[in-house]
N, C-alpha and C positions, 0 to 999 in steps of 0.2 A: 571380594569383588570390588573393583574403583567405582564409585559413586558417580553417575552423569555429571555432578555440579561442582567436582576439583576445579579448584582455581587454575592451575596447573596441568599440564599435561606428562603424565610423568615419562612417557617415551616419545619417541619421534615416528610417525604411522606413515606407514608407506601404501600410497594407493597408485597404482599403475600407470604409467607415464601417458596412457592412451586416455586416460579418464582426465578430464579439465577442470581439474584441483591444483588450484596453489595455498603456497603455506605464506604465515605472515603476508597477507594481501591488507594494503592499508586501506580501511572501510571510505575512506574521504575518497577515494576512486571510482565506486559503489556505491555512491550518492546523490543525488539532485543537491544536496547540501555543501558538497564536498567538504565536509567534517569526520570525522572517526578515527581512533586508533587501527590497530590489526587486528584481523579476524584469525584464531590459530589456524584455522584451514577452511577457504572459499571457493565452492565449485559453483559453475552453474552450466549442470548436465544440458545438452543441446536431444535429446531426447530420452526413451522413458527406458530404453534398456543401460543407457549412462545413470538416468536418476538409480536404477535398481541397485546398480552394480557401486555407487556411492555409500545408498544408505545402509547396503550389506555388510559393506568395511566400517563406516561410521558405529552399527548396532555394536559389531563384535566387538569393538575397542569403547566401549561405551560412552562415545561420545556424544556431548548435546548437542543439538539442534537446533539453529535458529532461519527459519524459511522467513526468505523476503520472494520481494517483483521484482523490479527494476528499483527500487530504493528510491520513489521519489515524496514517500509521508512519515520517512523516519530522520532522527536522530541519533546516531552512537555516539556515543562517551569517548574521551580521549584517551584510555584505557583500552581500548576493543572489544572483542567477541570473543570469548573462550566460546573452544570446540571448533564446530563447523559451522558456518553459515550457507545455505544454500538460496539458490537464487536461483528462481524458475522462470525468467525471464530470456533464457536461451530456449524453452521448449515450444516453440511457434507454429504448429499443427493447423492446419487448415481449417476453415470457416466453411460449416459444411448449412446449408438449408433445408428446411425438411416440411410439406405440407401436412396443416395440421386439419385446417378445416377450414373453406371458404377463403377470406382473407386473412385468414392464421396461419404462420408460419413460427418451428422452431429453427432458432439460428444458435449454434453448437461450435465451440470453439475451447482451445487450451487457456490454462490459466495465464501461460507468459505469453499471450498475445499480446500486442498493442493494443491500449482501450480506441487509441484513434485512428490504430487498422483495424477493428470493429465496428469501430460508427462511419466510420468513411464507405466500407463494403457494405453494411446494409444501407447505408443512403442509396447507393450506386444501385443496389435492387429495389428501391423503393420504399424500406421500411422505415421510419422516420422515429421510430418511438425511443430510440437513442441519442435523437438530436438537442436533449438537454445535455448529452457528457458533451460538448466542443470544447475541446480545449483542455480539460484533464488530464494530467499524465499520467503515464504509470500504465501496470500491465492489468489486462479482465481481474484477474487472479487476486492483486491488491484493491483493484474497484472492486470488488463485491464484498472481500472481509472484513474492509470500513465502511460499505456499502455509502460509495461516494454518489454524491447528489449537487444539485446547484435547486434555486427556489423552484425549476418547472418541474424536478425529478429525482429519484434516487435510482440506484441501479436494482433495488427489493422492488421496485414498483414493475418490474417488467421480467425478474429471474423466475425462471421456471424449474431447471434444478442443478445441481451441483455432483461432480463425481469426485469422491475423497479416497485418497490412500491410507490406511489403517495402517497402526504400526506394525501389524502381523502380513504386511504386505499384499493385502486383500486392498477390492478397491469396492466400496458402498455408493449408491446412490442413493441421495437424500433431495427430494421435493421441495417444494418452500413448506408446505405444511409443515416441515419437521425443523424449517429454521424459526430465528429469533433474530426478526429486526429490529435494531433503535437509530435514532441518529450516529452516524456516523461506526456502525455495528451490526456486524452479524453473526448470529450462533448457532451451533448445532450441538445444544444440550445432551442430543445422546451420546454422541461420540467424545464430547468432553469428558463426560461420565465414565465413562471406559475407560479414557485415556489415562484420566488423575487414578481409577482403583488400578490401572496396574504400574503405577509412578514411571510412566514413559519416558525417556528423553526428550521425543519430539511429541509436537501436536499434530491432530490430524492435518494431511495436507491437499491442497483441492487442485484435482489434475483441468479440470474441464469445468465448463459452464454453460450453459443452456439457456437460452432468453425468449420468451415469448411475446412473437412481433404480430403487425398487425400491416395491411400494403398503405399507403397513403400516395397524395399526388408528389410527385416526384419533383417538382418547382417548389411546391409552398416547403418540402422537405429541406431543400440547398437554401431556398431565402433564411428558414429561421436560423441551420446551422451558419452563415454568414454573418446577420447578425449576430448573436452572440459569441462569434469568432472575431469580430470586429469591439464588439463591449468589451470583452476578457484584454482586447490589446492595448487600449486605454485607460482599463481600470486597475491590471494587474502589474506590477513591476516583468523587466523582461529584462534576459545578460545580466544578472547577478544570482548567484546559487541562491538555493531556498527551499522551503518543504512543502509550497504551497500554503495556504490558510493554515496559521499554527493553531486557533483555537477553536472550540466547538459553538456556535453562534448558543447563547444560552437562554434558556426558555421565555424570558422577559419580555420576547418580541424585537429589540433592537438589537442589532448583530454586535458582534464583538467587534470588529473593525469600527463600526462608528462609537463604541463608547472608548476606546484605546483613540480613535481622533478628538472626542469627547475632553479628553483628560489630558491632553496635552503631547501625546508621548512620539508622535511624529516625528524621525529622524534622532530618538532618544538611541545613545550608543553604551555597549561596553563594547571592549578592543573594539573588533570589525565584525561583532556582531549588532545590528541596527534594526529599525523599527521603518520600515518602508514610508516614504515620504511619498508614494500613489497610493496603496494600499494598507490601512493600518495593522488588517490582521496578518501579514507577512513582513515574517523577520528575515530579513538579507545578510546575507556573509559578502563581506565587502573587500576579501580577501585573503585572509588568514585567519578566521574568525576560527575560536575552540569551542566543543561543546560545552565549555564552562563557559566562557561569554556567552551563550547561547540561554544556559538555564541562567545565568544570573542575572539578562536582561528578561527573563523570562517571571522572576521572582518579583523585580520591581513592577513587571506590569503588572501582575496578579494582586501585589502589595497595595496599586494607587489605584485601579477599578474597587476593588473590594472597599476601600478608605471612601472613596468621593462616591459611588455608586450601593454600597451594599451586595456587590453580584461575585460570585466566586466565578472566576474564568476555568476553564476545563480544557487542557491541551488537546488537540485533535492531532496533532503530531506523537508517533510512536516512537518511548526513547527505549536504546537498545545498549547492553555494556555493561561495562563496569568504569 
């Protein structure tokens, strides 16, 4: 039996001209980064009878599995993605509402929704308890598994529950009770557990997400999303690729952005990978920037925090590759 983790692929796999799979697709295309080599083969099913009919082909030929969003908190290697990369970010199923109780409501949507055609539609109904993501990219589906936040919020603070596809092609609902939030992290220990005793290809993958909202007034809702859609535009670089906030703010109390301004390293470059001159915790590709530019200005900042500071920096960006 070929092993999920050949470097290589030892034949050429043929998946059906109707399914929206290409081969050698270069990952810097497939990025908010635009950095990466090739992925050996990248779909992103536009629904859930194309996801089936992927991971069908993908099981039998044992190949691995690498699920993104929209690609906008990772990193690949100038080498690529052996296997398959899947990208759930074509699966954009409706935003459904559901009364839960009084001024409770479940608001229920696919993974490769837009985080900011979620918080935009429940603004529009009144629910407000989304209006700390303004401004975050990326799809529901990558917001909850880094369980993305800003200081008002995280997206754990409001998930209700998750629907996950098993690799037996079963799909489970798991609650928040059953997950495991930290900064910038979410888990669902049981299913991990299963996953690693039967040495799967892939990881569980999260079809859907559930949030539990609450009604608020519908002005004070657009004023805060405004302001902080006005902060992020001032404070963030904007028109140069990037991953958003590359480090995890470390428990110290002072974010990593101000001790990377701290130490000097504003507009520090290798090739055209650099150190944003608005924002210190984003590193900008300033045009043809590689993932090795990338980790080895990534080395020096880790090098000169840790030297002048004592603090280990912790990437908040996922790297992906080889």
């Amino acid at each position: 039996m070929k092993s999920c983790n050949d470097k290589k692929l030892e034949k050429d796999i043929k998946f059906p001209l109707n399914l929206p799979v290409g081969k050698n697709v270069m990952m810097k295309s497939c990025t908010s980064f635009k950095i990466g080599g090739p992925a050996d083969y990248f779909a992103r099913p536009a629904n859930s009878d194309e996801l089936k009919q992927i991971l069908e082909i993908a099981g039998e030929n044992f190949l691995q599995c690498t699920i993104m969003g929209s690609g906008t908190n990772i990193l690949v290697r100038d080498k690529g993605i052996r296997g398959l990369v899947l990208s759930l970010a074509g699966m954009k199923d409706e935003i459904e509402i559901n009364d839960r109780d009084g001024d409770e409501f479940i608001v229920s949507t696919s993974a490769g929704t837009r985080l900011s055609t979620l918080c935009k539609r429940t603004m529009a109904w009144g629910l407000g308890d989304l209006s700390f993501a303004a401004g975050i990219p990326g799809t529901v589906g990558g917001a909850v598994m880094m369980n993305a936040g800003t200081g008002m919020g995280t997206m754990s603070d409001y998930l209700y529950s998750i629907d996950m596809l098993k690799d037996d092609g079963t799909v489970e609902k798991l609650h928040r009770s059953q997950l495991v939030f930290s900064h910038r992290k979410t888990q669902f220990p049981s299913l991990e557990c299963d996953c690693a005793s039967k040495n799967s290809p892939r990881s569980p993958m999260m079809l859907k997400a559930s949030f539990l909202m609450k009604k608020e007034e519908k002005s004070k809702i657009i004023a805060s999303w405004q302001t902080l859609m006005e902060k992020r535009k001032h404070s963030q670089p904007h028109g140069v690729p990037s991953a958003g906030c590359f480090y995890k703010n470390p428990q110290t109390g002072e974010s990593a952005g101000a001790l990377i301004d701290k130490a000097g390293l504003k507009k520090h470059r290798v090739g055209d990978a650099m150190i944003s001159d608005i924002h210190a915790n984003f590193i900008v590709n300033m045009g043809n920037a590689t993932a090795k530019d990338i980790l080895s200005l990534n080395e020096i900042v880790k090098a000169k925090i840790k030297d002048k500071f004592g603090i280990t920096l912790y990437e908040e960006v996922i790297l992906k590759g080889e």
